[in-house]
N, C-alpha and C positions, 0 to 999 in steps of 0.2 A: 435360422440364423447361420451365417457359414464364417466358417473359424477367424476368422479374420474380424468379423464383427462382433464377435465373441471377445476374445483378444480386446480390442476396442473396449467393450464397455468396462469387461474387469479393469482394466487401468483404469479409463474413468472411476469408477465405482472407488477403486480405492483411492486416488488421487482426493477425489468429494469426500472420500471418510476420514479424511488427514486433516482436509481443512474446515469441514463444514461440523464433525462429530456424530456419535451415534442419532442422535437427532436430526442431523441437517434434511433429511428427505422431509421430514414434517413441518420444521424451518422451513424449506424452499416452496411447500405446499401453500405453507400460510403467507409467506413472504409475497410470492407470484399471483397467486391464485385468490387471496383476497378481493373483495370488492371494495370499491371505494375510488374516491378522488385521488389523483397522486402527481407529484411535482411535476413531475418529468417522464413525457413519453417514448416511447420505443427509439423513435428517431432523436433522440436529444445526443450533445455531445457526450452526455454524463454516462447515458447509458453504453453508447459507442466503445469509450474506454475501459469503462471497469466489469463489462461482461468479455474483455478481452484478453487470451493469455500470456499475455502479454503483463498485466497486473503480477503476476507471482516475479519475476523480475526488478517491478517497479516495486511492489512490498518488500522485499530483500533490501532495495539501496535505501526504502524510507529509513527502515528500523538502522540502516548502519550509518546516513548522514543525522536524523534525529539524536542518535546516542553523543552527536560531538557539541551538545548545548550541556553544562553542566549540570544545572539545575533538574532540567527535565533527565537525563541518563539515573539524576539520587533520586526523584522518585521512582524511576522504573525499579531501580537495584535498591533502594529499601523497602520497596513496596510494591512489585511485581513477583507473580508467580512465576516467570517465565523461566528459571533454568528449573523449579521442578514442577511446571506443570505446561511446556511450551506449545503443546498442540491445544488445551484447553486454552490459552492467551490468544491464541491463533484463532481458534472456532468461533468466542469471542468478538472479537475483533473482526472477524468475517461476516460475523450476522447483523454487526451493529452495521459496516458498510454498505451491507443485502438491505437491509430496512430502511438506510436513510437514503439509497439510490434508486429503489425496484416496488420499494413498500407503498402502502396508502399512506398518505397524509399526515392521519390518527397513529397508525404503528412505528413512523417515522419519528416524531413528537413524541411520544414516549420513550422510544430507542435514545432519545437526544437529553430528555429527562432523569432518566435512571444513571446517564454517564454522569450527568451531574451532580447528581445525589452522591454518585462513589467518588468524583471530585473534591467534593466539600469536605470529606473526612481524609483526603492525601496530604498532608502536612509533615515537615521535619526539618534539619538543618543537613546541607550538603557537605563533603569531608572537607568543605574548604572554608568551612562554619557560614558561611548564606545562609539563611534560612530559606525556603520556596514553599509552593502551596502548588498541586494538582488545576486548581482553580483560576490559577495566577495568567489572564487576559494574554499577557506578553507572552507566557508560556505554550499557552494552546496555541496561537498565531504559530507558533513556530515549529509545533509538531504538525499542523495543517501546509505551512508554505513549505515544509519538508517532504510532507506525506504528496501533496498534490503536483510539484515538481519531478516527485519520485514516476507517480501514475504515468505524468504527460510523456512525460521524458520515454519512460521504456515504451511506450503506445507509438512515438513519432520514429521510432527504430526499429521496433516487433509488432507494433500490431496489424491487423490483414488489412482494415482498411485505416491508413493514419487520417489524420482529421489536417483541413487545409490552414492558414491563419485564422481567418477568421470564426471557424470551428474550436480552433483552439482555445480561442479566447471565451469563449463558448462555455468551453469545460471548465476555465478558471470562474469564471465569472458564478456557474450553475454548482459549483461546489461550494461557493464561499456561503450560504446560507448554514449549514450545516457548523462550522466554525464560528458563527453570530451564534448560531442557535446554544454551542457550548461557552460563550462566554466571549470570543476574539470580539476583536475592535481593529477598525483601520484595514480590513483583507481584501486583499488584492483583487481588481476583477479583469484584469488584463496580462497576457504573459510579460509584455514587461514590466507592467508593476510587480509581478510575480519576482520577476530577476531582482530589482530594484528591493526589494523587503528582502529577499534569501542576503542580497550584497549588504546591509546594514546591519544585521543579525550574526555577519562574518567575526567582528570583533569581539565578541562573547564565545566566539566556538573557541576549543579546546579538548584534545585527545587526554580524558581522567584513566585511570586505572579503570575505573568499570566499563570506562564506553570502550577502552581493549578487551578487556575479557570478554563481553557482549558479543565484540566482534568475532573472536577466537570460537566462542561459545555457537554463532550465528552459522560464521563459513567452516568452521574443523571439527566441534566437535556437536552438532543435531544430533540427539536422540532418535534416529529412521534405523528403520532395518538395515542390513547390508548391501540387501537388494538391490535396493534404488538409491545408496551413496554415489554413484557414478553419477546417474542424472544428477542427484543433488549439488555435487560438485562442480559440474559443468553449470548450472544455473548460477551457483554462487559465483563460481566465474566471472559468470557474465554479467551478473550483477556490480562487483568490484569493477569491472572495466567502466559503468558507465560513473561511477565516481568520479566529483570534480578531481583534478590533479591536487590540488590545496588539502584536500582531504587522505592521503596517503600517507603522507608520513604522521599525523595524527594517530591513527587508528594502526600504524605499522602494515598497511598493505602496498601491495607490491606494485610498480607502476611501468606498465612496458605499452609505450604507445603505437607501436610500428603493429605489434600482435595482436593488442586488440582494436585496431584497426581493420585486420585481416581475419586472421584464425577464430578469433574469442566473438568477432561478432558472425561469423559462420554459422559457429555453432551456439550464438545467440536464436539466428533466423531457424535451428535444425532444431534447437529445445524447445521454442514455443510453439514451432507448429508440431512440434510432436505431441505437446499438451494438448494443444487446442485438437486437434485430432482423436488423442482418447477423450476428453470430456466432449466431442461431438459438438465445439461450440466455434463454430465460424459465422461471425458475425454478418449478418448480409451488407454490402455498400450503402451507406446511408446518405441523403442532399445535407450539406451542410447548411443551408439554409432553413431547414427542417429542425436542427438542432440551434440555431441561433435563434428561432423563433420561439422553442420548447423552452425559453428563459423568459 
């Protein structure tokens, strides 16, 4: 192996231990290498995007546009681990999307099962005295039309091979199963039905004290080594840049559109292929019609 391809895997290597956990080589074992029936093939839209590095971008803006729904931000922050336990919430949260996009059928379906099991017990009243439920239909839709927006969105700007319209639609359409399967109703299977559901969910958003600190917590203060705060801060970046304009002063982030236009998305394009470089994952070109059909 000559130093360079050395170099290579270590980042990979640690990169996959950040997000995936001491397990995840067994995870991606079972995950991959499974036999069995499964949704969606190699060539699908679903798979196109979220094997791309481009995702660690698009996951960044999910968690900081999901946090501006009130209700959903009081269950994260009465009942998420994530400032003391946030690469465990991460790993998580990584496996459950490994199983429900790459998995068999069966391991997918259960992945979908178990979230709803810990659903059922998410219950409380938010500081604005609402009551909500983890469970709550309207809720999930909108951590889903947050989360899958987040994907499409950083994939149509960083990913190697972006997906064409009708691709796109593709993706919305092959993900919304996954969202039925947690409880949503009414999900989108078109990008602009996609826009059209984000724009009606707008009058409910609002910047709370926690979905700031979340954010504060998210982009300043990560628990990562020192090491790699540099990349991490260029990501968060670039993640803040792609935030709608509406969402800035909510969440108190900073809004310079000439920069990241220019600069911010630069080293948008220099962070994700540096990822996808050490995890060694460039996706091959795939026919889009390959992926509209894998639905």
């Amino acid at each position: 192996m000559n130093p360079l391809s050395s170099v290579q895997q270590r980042v990979g290597e640690t990169i996959f231990a950040r997000i995936a956990g001491d397990e995840g080589p067994a995870r991606r074992d079972r995950i991959h290498l499974s036999t069995g029936p499964r949704r969606y093939g190699p060539d699908s839209a679903v798979h196109r995007v979220h094997s791309d590095a481009s995702m660690f971008v698009g996951g960044m803006r999910a968690l900081l546009l999901q946090s501006l729904h009130p209700l959903a931000m009081a269950a994260v922050d009465q009942h998420s681990g994530y400032r003391g336990d946030p690469w465990g919430r991460l790993q998580r949260t990584s496996t459950f999307l490994a199983e429900t996009t790459f998995g068999t059928i069966e391991d997918a379906d259960r992945a979908i099962r178990i979230v709803n099991a810990v659903h059922k017990r998410i219950t409380g009243t938010a500081p604005d005295g609402r009551p909500y439920a983890a469970s709550d239909p309207h809720l999930i839709r909108w951590v889903h039309v947050a989360e899958i927006d987040s994907f499409l969105r950083a994939h149509d700007r960083y990913g190697a091979h972006p997906l064409d319209a009708a691709g796109r639609d593709a993706y919305v359409r092959e993900t919304a199963w996954v969202a039925r399967g947690l409880g949503a109703v009414d999900i989108p299977e078109t990008v602009a039905e996609l826009d059209e559901m984000l724009a009606l969910y707008r009058p409910e958003l609002k910047g709370t004290a926690a979905a700031r600190s979340t954010a504060r917590f998210i982009l300043l203060n990560p628990p990562i080594p020192l090491a790699v705060r540099p990349a991490y801060g260029l990501l968060s970046t670039v993640a803040v840049s792609m935030m709608p304009w509406w969402t800035r002063l909510p969440l108190r982030l900073p809004y310079l559109p000439l920069t990241e236009a220019t600069a911010v998305r630069a080293s948008g394009m220099a962070v994700t292929t540096a990822i996808r470089w050490a995890l060694g994952s460039v996706p091959p070109p795939q026919h889009d019609e390959g992926a509209r059909q894998a639905s």
